[in-house]
N, C-alpha and C positions, 0 to 999 in steps of 0.2 A: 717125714720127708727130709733128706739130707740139704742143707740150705747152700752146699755145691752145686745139686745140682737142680736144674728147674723142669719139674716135670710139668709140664705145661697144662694137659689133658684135667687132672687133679687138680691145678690150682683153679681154672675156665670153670669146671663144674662146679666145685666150691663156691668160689663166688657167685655165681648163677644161681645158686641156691638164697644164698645168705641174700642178696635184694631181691627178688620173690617175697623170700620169707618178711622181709622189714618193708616193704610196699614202697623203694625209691622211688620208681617212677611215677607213681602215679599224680594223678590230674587234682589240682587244686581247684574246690568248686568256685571260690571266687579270689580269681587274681590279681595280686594286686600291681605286677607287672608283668603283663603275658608275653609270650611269645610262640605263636603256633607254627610248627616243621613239619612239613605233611611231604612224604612221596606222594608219588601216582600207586594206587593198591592195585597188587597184581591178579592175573588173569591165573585161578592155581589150576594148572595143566601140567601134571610131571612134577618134577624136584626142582626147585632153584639152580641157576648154574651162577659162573661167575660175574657171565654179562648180566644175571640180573639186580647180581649182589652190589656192584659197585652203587649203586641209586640209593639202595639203605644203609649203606656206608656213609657214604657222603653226609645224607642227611640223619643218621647218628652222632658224628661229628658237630654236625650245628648244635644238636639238642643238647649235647654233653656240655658243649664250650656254654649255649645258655645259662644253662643250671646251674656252673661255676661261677655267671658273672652276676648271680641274684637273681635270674628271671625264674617266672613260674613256667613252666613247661607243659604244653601239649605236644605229645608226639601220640600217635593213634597209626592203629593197621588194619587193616582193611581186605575184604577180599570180592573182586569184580566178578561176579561168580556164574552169570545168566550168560547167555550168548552161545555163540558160534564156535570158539575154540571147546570149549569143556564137550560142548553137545556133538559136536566131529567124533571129539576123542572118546566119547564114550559110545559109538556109534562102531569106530574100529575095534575098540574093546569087547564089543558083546555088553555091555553091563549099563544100565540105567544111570542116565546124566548127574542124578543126584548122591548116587552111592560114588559115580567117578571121582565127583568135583569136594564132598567131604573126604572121600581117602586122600584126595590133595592138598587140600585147606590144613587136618592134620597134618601130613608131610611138610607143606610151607609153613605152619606157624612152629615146627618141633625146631626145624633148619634155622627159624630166624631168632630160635631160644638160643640154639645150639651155638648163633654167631656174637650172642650178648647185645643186641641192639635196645634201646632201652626206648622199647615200646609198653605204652601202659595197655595192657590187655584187656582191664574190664570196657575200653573202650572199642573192643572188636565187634565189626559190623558183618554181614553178608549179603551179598546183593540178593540171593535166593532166597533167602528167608522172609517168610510170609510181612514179621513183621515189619521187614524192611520197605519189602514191594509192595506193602496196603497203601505205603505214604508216598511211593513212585506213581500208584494210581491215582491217590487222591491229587499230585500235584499235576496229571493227565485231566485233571476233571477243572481242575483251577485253568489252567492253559482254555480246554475249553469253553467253560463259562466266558470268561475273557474274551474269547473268540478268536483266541490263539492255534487251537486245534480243529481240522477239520479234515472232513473224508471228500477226495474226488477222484474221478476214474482220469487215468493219464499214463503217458510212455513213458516207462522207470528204467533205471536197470536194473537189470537180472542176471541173475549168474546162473549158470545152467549146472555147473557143477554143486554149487549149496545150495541150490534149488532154492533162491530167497533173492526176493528184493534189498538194493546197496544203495544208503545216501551216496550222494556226489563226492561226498567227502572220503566215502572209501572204495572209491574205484581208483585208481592210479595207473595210469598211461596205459589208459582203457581196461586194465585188467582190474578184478578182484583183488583186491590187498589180502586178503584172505587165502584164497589158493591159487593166483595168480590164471585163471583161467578169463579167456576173452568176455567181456559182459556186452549182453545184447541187452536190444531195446525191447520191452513189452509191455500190452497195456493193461494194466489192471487198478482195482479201486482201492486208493491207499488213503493211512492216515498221515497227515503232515500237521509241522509245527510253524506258525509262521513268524520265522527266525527274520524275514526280511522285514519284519517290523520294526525293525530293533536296529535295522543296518546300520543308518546314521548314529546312532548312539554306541554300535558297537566299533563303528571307524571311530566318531570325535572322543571315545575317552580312551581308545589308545595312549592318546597324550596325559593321562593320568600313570600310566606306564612309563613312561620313557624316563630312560636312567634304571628301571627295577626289571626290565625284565631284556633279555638279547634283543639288539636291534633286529637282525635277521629272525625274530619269531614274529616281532612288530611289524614289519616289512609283510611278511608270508601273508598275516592276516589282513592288511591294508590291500594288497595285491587279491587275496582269496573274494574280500567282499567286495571288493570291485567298483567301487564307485565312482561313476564316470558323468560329466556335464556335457548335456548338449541337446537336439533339439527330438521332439514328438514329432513325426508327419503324417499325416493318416490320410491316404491312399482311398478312396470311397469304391465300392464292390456294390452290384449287384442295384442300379439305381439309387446307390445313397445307402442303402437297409443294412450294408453290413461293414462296419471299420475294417482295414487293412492298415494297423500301428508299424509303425519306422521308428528305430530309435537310432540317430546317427551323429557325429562327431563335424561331419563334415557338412551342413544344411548348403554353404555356398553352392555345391553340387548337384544342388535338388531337379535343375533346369537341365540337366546331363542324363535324368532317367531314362533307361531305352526296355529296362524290364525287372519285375519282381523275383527275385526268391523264397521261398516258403521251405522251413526246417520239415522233411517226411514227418516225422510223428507228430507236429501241430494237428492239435484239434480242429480248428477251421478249416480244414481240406475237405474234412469230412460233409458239410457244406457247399464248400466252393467242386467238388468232386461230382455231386447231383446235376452241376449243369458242365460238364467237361465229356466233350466229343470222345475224349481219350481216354476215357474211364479205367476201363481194362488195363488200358497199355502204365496207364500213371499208378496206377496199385499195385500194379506185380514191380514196376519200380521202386515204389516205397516199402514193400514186402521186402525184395531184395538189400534195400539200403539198412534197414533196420536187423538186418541180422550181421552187420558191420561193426566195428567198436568203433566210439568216438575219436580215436585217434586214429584209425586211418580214413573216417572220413574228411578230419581236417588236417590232416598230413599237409604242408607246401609241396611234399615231393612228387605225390599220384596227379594227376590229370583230372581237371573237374567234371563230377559228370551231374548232368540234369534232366528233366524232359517236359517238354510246353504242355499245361493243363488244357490250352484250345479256348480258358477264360480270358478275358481282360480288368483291370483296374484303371481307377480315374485318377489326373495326375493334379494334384489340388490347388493349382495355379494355371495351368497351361488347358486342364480338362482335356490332355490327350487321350489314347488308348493304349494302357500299358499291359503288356504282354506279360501273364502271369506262368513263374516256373516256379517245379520242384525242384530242389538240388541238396542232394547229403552234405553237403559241403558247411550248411547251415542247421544247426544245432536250435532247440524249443528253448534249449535252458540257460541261452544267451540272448541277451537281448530282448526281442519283443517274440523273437526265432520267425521274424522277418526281415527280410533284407532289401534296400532299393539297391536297383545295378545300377552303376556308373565307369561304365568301359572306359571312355576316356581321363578318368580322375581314380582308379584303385587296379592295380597289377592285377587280382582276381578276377576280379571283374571284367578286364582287358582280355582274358586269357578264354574267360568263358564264351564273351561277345566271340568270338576270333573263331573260337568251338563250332560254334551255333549259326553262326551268321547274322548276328543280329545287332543294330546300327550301332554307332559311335558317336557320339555329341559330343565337343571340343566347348565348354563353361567357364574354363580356368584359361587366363593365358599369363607367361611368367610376368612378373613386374617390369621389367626391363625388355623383354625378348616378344617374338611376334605371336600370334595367334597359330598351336599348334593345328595339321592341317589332318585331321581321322586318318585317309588314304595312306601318308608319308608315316605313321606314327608305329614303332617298333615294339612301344611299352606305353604306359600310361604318364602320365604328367603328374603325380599324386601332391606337389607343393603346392600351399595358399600362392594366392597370388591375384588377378584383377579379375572379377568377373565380364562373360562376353557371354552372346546369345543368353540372355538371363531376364528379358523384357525389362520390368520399370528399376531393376537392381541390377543391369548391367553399367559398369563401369568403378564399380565398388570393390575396395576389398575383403576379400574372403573375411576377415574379420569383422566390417561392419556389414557385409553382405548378411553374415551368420547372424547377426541381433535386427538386424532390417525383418529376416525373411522370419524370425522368432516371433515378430510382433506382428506380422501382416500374418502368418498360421493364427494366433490366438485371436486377432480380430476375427477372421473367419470361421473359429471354433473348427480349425482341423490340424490341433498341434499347438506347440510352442517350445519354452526353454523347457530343458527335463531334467532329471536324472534318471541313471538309467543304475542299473547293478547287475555283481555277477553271481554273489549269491543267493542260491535258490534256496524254497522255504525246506524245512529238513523230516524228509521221509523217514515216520519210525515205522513202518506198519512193517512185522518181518512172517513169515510164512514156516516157522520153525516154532518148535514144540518148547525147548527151555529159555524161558523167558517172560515178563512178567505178562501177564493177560491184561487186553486192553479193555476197562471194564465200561463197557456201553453194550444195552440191548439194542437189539433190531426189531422193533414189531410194526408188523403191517399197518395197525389201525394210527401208531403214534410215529413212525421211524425212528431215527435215533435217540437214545434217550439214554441219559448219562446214570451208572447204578447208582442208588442213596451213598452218600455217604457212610453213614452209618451200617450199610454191610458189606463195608469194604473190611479185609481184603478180598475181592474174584480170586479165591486160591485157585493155583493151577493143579489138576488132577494127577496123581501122583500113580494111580494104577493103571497108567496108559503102558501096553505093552507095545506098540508100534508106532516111537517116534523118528522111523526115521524119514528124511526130505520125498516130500512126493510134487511139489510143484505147487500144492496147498497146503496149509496146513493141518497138521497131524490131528491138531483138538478137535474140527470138524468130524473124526470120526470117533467121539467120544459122548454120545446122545446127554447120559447125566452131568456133562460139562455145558455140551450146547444148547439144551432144553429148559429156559426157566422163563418166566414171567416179566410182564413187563412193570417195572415201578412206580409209570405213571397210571397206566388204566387196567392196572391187573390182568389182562390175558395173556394170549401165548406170545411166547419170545423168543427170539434167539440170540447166545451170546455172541460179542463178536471176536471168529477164530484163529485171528493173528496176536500176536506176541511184541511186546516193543525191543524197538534197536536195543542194545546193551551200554547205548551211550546215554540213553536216557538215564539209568541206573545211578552211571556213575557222573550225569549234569549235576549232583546234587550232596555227593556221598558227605562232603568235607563238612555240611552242617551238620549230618546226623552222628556225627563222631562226637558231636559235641554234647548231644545229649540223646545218647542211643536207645534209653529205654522206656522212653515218652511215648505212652500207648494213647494218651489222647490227641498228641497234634502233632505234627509232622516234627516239628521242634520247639522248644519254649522261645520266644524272641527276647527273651530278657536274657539267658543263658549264653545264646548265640550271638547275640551282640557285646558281650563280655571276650568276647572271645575271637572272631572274625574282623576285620581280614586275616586270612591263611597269612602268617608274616614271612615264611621261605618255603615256597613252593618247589619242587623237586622232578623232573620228570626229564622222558627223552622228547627232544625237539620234534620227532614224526609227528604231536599229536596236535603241532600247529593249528591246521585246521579244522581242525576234529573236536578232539573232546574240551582243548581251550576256548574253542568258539562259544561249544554248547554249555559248558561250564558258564559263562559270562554271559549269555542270553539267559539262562534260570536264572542267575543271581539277580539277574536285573525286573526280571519280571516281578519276583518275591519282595524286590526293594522297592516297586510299583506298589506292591500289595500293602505295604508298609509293617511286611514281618522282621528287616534285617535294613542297619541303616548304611549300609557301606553301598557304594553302585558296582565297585570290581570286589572278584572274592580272592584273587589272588595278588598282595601288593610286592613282594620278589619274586622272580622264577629265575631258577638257575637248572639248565639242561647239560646235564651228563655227558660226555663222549662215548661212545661204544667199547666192549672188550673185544678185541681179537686174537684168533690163537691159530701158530702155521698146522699144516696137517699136510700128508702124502694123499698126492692125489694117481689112479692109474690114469691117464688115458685112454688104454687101450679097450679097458672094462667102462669106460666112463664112470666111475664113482670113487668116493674117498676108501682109502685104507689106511688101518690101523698100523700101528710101528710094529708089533710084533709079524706083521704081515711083509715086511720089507728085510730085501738082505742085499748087501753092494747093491745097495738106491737099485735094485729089482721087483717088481710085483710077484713073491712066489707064487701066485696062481696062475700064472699068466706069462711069467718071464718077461712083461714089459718093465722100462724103464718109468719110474715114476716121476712128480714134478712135486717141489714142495710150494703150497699156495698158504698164503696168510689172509683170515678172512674172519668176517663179526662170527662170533660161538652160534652153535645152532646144532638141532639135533640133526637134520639132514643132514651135513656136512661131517658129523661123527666129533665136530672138535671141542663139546663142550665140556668144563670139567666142572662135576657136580659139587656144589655146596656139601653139602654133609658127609659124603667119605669123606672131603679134603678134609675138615674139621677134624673126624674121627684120628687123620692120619697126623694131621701136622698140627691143628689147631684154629681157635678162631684167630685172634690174633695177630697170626701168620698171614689170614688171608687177608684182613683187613689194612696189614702192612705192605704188602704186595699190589693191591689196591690204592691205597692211596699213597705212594711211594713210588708209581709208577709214571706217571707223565701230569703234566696239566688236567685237572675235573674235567673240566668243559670236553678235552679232547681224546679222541681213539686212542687204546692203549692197547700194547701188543702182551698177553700173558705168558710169562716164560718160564722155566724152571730156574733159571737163576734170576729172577726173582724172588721165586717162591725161598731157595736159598738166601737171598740177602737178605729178605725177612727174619731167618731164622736166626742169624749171624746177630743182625740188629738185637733181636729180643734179646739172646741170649748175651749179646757183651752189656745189657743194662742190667741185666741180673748179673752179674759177676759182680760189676761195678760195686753193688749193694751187696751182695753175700760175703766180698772180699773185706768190706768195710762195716759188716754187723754190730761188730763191738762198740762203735759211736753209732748205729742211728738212733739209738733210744736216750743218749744224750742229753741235757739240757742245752740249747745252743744261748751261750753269751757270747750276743754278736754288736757290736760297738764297730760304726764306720769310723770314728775318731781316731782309730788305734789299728787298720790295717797295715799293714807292710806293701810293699810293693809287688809283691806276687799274689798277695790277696789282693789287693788293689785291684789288677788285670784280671784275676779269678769274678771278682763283682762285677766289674765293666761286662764281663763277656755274656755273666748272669741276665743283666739289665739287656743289655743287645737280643739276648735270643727269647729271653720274655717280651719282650716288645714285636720282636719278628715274627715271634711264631703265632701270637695274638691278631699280629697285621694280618699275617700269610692266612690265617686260617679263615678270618673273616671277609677274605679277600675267594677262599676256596682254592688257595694254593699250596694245599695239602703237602704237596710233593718238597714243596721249598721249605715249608715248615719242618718236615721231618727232617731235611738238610740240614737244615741247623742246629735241629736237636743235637744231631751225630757231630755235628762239629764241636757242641758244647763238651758230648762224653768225651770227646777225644782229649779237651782241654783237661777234662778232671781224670782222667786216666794217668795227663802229664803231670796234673799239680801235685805234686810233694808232701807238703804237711796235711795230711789226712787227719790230722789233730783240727786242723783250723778252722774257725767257728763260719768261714764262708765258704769250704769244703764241706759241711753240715748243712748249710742252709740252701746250699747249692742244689745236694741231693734230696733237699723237701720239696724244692719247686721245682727240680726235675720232674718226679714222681706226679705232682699236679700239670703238668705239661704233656707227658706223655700220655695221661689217662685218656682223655676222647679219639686220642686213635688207639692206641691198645688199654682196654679199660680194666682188662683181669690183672694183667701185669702192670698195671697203674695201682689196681687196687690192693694188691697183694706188697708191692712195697709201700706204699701208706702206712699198709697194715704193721709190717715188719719194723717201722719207727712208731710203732706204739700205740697209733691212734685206733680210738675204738669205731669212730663216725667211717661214713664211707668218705672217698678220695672225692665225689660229684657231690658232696652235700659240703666241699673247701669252696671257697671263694677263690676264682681265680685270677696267680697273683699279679699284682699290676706293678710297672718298672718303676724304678729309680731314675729322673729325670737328669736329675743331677749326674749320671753315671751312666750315662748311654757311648762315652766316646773316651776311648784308649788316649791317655796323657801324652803317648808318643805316637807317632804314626809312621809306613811305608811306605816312600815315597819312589818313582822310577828316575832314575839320571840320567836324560837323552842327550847324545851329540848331534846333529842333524838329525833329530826325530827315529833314533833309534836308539834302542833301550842298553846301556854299556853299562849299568848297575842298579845296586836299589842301598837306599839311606834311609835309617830310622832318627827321627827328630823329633822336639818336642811339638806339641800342637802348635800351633801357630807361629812358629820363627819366623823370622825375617828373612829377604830374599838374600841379604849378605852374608848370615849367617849359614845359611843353606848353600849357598853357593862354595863359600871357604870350605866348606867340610864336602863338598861335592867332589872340587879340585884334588883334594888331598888323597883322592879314592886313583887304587895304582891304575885299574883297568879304565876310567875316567881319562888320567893324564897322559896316557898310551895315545887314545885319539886328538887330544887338542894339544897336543906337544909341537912345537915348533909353525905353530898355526893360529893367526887371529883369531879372535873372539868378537865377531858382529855383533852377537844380540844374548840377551838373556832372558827366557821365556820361563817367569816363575808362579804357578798355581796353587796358589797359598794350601798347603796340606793333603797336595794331590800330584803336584810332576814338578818336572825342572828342565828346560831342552835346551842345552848352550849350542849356540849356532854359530860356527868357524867356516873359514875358509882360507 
């Protein structure tokens, strides 16, 4: 290969070869300074594009820069493999979930060779693999023993399109996050984890977080689990025999109750509906409201609708008769998903009274202002303020009305102070075929009954020929899956036929990376505590409340168990921004089209006029550009340079072709740099700071400057600025002169160790070319010159009236006289303050100079 010119393709594979072959990456079993870099492991469906490259990029980069600064490195990859996308996609396919999801796992792990990311591979996991899901089971069985896991019949969502029940956590503005279809309400017997055990420990060590991970993820999750103070009031039904719980914010109000609500799917209707006049009428109600998605029943915008059960409830102070309603408007999975009305103290409530016809009681009157009068009242009065008509707590305010009426509820045992939350416990039970089997029998004589351990794994039946969605699940009609015995009293049994969430899978993935082929116990806890906390966690911000929740709920559990001594398993997170890429959209067709399909901005099939729209990569949208041609075509390198070169980590970047060109530009003017100068890099460099000149001098400075920045930049994840100053350095050594000079040599060694964790073949490849046998990531990386961080002279700007008439280079630290003298003397300076006072002298020692005339 001509050392003109760089053929990229050749040099990428080469190297790819040569650390495979010498085991770089791999995992040190005992570290003696760890540092764990974990993405989120992908879901392999199709081929990697570029929105999903940027996340292993990124966190390529960390692992690299570790490895140069001494740390032992885990990097591990992973594949999320059970669930709902693979099993879709091999559904449209024709082809069996598990032939899909390995042609993919191949495809993704050849793609993530092909981009040089320095992942230790003997550490690859699968979430489908038996081995893997024995110890998803067995930690399904620990939950239960604990008494973490349990089965009860309730109204879920459901998605009528995937035919399967959605935690709360993956419905989004009512819809399926999945395929965006509207999710109803249905009732069926599910398994749940109870994650609300854990609430308060999963709010208060947030603050073990803060500083390490986005405020805004911190926030998401304090908001999601919802944790709110205030009072119990429990409403008595049916002679005393049955609670009617209240959890509300506002107790001063208690004396303003004029009627109940009740969320449609509450179980307790089912009860309270036995003795309701209105039987008929209030079911084909709740029928109706339950085929509604959450969000339009609690829209502000719709009109509230309800209808009177024909029961009453008892009002726990006053012993009135309160009028018991259904209304959509109130949700099971808020609160107690009962509600007290208070017309005249909450706008809803006002709105509904106002509906219905039903009274108004004025409890609150302002501090200052008079007792508002029901009749006159347009809206509700919703501010604390003094209590009125409230019997022995009238005259109090709302605040100590609230701790008054707290104490006098608990004296009478009907209520007190609470908390209340918004997270619900987390449904895994799914009604789909790939995914792990929840391993408990059902038998009639014993009920539920957790399988031995010891024959775990429940493998899932592999000869099933009809998994696709029926509304149940698929393994029910598989008799030699559902048909076995029971393990406490040995007779007939049956398995049970659901599948867990795919979030279970991956609540746990990041320990077994640690030690993946631990056939006796889920993991060694000596090994994993070597090694845990995760030290830079990786991933996009959507999984907030999702798989960061449930990540952090198993770790804690396990840290209960006393397998793992950390309480969080993630102590950084840093969230990605998105790739975006524009594309031709028709209207007139409603969908995207391809460039080759447009001519003068026309749609040839159509003759309409197209629009061009910039939007996150995705295959619907036609705009994604696939990993692995691009490599084939341009390189990895390239892409990784395009990539992080592109805007701020953290933020949305738009992918361009000139990008992808200035990529190419970049790579290729650093290999010139070196080809042009072959003949010294194998050199002996004698480099004496005692004895620089003044050009080397400045040549050092700028050395020290950009190993210090791009050190800062990179550990900051300011990728884009670090590479800015790479480019500023070559530009400097492009200008310096004596190509002889032993800091024009040294320059171009720590180049070459600088550039490597973002382009690492072309890191690697000039390392190589100066001689050295070891790889560029087994250098230490190098650390500045303190002494020599700052140019002996500096540019300074020379303002007249705060605008800028010149710029002057002076020594560091002059004096404001001497700066000033040599300021004057500048011609386009003397132009403005000629013939004109001099007020003031405004002088910023080694930063401006603003002479102020008039």
């Amino acid at each position: 290969m001509s050392r003109k010119e760089y053929n990229i393709l050749d040099v990428e594979r080469k190297w790819q070869k040569w650390w495979a072959e010498r085991g770089i990456y791999k995992t040190k079993r005992d570290p003696r300074k760890k540092y764990y870099v974990l993405e989120m492991f992908p879901y392999p469906s199709g081929d990697l594009h570029m929105g999903h490259l940027k996340n292993y990029v990124i966190g390529d980069v960390v692992a690299r820069v570790k490895m140069m600064e001494g740390y032992d490195v885990l990097h591990p990859m992973g594949w999320d493999a059970f669930g709902l996308p693979a099993e879709n996609a091999a559904i449209k396919h024709g082809i069996h979930p598990k032939e899909w999801t390995y042609k993919n796992i191949e495809t993704f792990r050849n793609t993530l060779k092909s981009i040089g990311i320095s992942y230790d591979w003997d550490k690859e996991i699968a979430t489908c693999e038996s081995s893997y899901y024995k110890w998803t089971q067995w930690l399904f069985i620990l939950l239960y023993k604990k008494g973490l896991a349990y089965r009860k019949k309730e109204f879920v969502n459901w998605c009528p399109t995937c035919k399967t029940v959605l935690a709360n956590e993956q419905v989004v503005d009512g819809k399926c996050e999945r395929c965006k279809t509207p999710v109803v309400k249905k009732e069926l017997e599910q398994w749940f984890f109870k994650i609300t055990e854990y609430a308060d420990r999963l709010v208060d060590d947030l603050k073990l977080l803060q500083g390490k991970w986005p405020e805004n993820i911190i926030k998401q999750q304090e908001n999601w689990i919802g944790r709110s103070y205030g009072t119990k009031i429990v409403f008595k039904y049916k002679g005393g025999k049955l609670d009617l719980p209240v959890f509300t914010t506002r107790a001063d109000t208690l004396f303003g109750v004029t009627f109940i609500t009740i969320a449609p799917e509450h179980e307790i209707l089912k009860i309270i509906l036995n003795d309701s006049p209105y039987r008929d009428k209030v079911e084909k109600y709740i029928e109706e409201s339950l085929r509604k998605t959450e969000v339009e029943r609690t829209s502000l915008e719709r009109e509230k609708s309800g209808i009177f059960t024909g029961t009453y409830a008892v009002h726990p102070f006053t012993e009135e008769k309160i009028p018991i309603w259904v209304g959509d408007y109130v949700l099971a999975s808020y609160g107690t998903g009962i509600v007290m009305g208070v017309p005249a103290h909450d706008q809803r409530d006002f709105e509904f009274a106002k509906k219905f016809g039903l009274p108004i009681k004025v409890v609150i009157k302002p501090v200052n202002g008079e007792t508002p009068k029901p009749e006159f009242m347009e809206e509700a009065f919703e501010d604390y303020g003094i209590m009125v008509n409230s019997g022995e707590f009238t005259g109090l305010t709302s605040q100590d009305g609230i701790k008054k009426i707290q104490e006098k509820l608990k004296e009478k045992g009907l209520g007190g102070e609470a908390v209340s939350y918004r997270l619900r416990d987390w449904l895994i039970s799914r009604q789909r075929y790939w995914g792990a089997p929840i391993p408990v029998v059902h038998c009639e004589r014993c009920g539920i009954v957790p399988v031995d351990e010891k024959a775990l794994p429940v493998k899932l039946p592999e000869n099933i020929k009809d998994f696709k969605p029926k509304g149940r699940s698929p393994l029910e009609d598989v008799p030699e899956f559902m048909n076995t015995t029971c393990p406490r009293c040995g007779g007939p049994a049956k398995r049970d036929s659901d599948t867990m969430d795919t979030f279970v899978d991956s609540s746990w993935y990041y320990f077994r990376y640690i030690d993946p082929n631990n056939e006796k116990e889920i993991f060694s806890s000596n090994a994993v505590n070597k090694w845990m906390p995760v030290d830079q966690y990786i991933g996009g911000a959507e999984h907030a409340t999702k798989h960061l929740i449930y990540a952090r709920f198993i770790n804690k559990v396990l840290y209960d168990e006393g397998l793992i001594k950390y309480p969080e398993p993630f102590e950084n997170l840093f969230t990605q921004g998105l790739v975006h890429k524009s594309f031709y959209y028709c209207q007139y067709c409603g969908r995207p089209v391809k460039d080759e399909e447009v001519k003068d901005g026309k749609h040839v099939e159509c003759g309409s006029e197209v629009v061009m729209l910039t939007e996150m990569m995705s295959k619907s949208r036609g705009n994604i550009v696939p990993v692995g041609p691009f490599v084939k075509e341009h390189g990895a390198d390239v892409a990784r340079i395009t990539i992080l070169f592109a805007g701020p980590a953290e933020k949305d970047m738009i992918w361009s072709d000139a990008g992808v060109e200035g990529a190419k530009r970049f790579i290729n003017r650093v290999w010139r740099l070196y080809s042009e100068n072959e003949d010294i890099l194998r050199s002996e460099i004698q480099f004496n700071k005692e004895n620089m000149n003044d050009d080397e001098k400045n040549l050092y400075i700028n050395l020290q400057r950009t190993i210090y920045e791009v050190k800062k930049d990179s550990g900051e994840f300011h990728f884009n600025t670090a590479l800015a100053r790479i480019m500023e350095f070559i530009n400097a050594l492009y200008q310096f002169k004596d190509k002889n000079s032993p800091v024009f040599k040294l320059s171009l060694r720590n180049l070459a160790i600088l550039i490597a964790p973002f382009a690492p073949h072309l890191g690697e490849e000039l390392w190589h070319m100066m001689g050295n046998k070891d790889s560029v990531f087994q250098e230490r990386f190098p650390e500045h010159d303190p002494e020599y961080l700052h140019f002996e002279e500096v540019e300074i700007p020379v303002q007249v009236n705060g605008k800028v008439r010149g710029r002057l280079r002076i020594k560091r630290g002059a004096s404001e006289e001497e700066v000033f003298k040599k300021a004057t003397s500048m011609k386009n300076v003397q132009k403005y303050i000629k013939d004109k006072e001099i007020i003031k002298k405004i002088y910023i020692k080694d930063r401006l100079l603003n002479i102020v005339v008039k």
